[in-house]
C-alpha positions as CSV (number, residue, x, y, z in Angstrom):
1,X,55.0,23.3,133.7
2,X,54.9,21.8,137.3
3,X,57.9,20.0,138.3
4,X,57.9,19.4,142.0
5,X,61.2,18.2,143.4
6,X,62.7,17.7,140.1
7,X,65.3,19.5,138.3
8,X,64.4,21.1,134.7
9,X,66.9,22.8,131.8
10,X,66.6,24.5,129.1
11,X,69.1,25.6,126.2
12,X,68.9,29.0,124.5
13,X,70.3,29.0,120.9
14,X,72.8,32.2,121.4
15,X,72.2,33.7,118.1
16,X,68.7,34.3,120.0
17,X,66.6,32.4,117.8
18,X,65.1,30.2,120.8
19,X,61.5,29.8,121.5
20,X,60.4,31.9,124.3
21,X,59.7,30.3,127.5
22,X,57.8,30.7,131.0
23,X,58.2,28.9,134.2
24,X,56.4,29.3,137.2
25,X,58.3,29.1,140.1
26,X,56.0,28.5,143.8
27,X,57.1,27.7,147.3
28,X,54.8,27.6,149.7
29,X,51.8,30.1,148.7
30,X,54.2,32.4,146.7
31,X,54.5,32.0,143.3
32,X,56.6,34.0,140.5
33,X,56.9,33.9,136.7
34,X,60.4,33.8,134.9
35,X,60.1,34.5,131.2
36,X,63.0,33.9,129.2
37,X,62.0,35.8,125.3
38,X,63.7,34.9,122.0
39,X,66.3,37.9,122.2
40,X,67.7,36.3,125.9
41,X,65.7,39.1,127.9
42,X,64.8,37.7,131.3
43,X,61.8,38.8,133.0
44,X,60.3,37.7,136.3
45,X,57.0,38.8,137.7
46,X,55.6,38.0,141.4
């Protein structure tokens, strides 16, 4: 998902039956991963 300059939200059902979601997040020539997984656990990998 490539957004550049915009703003983006998501909702997470908090019995923690969401979909599980990744963004990539870059400035410049860095770039991590935020995963978000069904149960709420929050993950980020550069």
């Amino acid at each position: 998902m490539a957004l550049p300059r915009e703003t983006a939200r998501t909702a997470f059902d908090p019995t923690g039956m969401a979909e599980p979601l990744t963004v990539a997040l870059s400035r410049g020539e860095g770039t991590v991963s935020v995963t978000v997984d069904g149960s709420g656990e929050v993950r980020v990998d550069d």
